[in-house]
N, C-alpha and C positions, 0 to 999 in steps of 0.2 A: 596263549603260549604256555607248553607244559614248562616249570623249571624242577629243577633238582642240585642235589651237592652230594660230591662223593667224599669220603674220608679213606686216606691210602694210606699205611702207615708204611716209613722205613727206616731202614738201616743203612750207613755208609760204614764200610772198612779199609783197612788200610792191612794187605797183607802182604810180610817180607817172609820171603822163600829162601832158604838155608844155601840150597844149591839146583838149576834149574830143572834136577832130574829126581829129585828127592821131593818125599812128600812131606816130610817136617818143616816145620817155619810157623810162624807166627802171625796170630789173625786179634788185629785190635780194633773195635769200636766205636771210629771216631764223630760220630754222628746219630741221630735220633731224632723223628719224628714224625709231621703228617703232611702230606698235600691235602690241601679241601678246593679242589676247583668246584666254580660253582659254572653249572649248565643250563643251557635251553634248546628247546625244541626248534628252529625253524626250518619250517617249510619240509618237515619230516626229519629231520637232521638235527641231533644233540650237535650243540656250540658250544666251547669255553667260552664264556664270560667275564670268568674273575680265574687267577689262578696262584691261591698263597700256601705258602709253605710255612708251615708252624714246627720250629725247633725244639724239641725236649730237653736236650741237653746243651752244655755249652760249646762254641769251636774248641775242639783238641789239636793241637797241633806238635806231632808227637819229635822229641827231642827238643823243645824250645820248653 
């Protein structure tokens, strides 16, 4: 069986719009880091196996 691991890196945001029709507003960062699922082959078909997510930063939770 072939296996493999992927490394996906992201981002979450959290963005507040001034007024629904205006392009100004505010875009903050509240999240960072990677998925690494790990895959196998069967029977011709990549499978998740494992699927973890690794945080770079810490939870932000904005107003608190």
């Amino acid at each position: 069986m072939e296996q493999n691991m992927l490394n996906c890196p992201f981002v979450a945001h959290l963005y507040n719009n001034i007024a629904d029709i205006s392009l100004k507003g505010t875009v903050i960062p509240t999240g960072s880091g990677y998925y690494k699922p790990s895959l196998k082959k069967i029977n011709g078909e990549w499978k998740i196996t494992t699927h973890r997510i690794y945080h770079d930063l810490t939870f932000a939770f904005p107003g608190k």
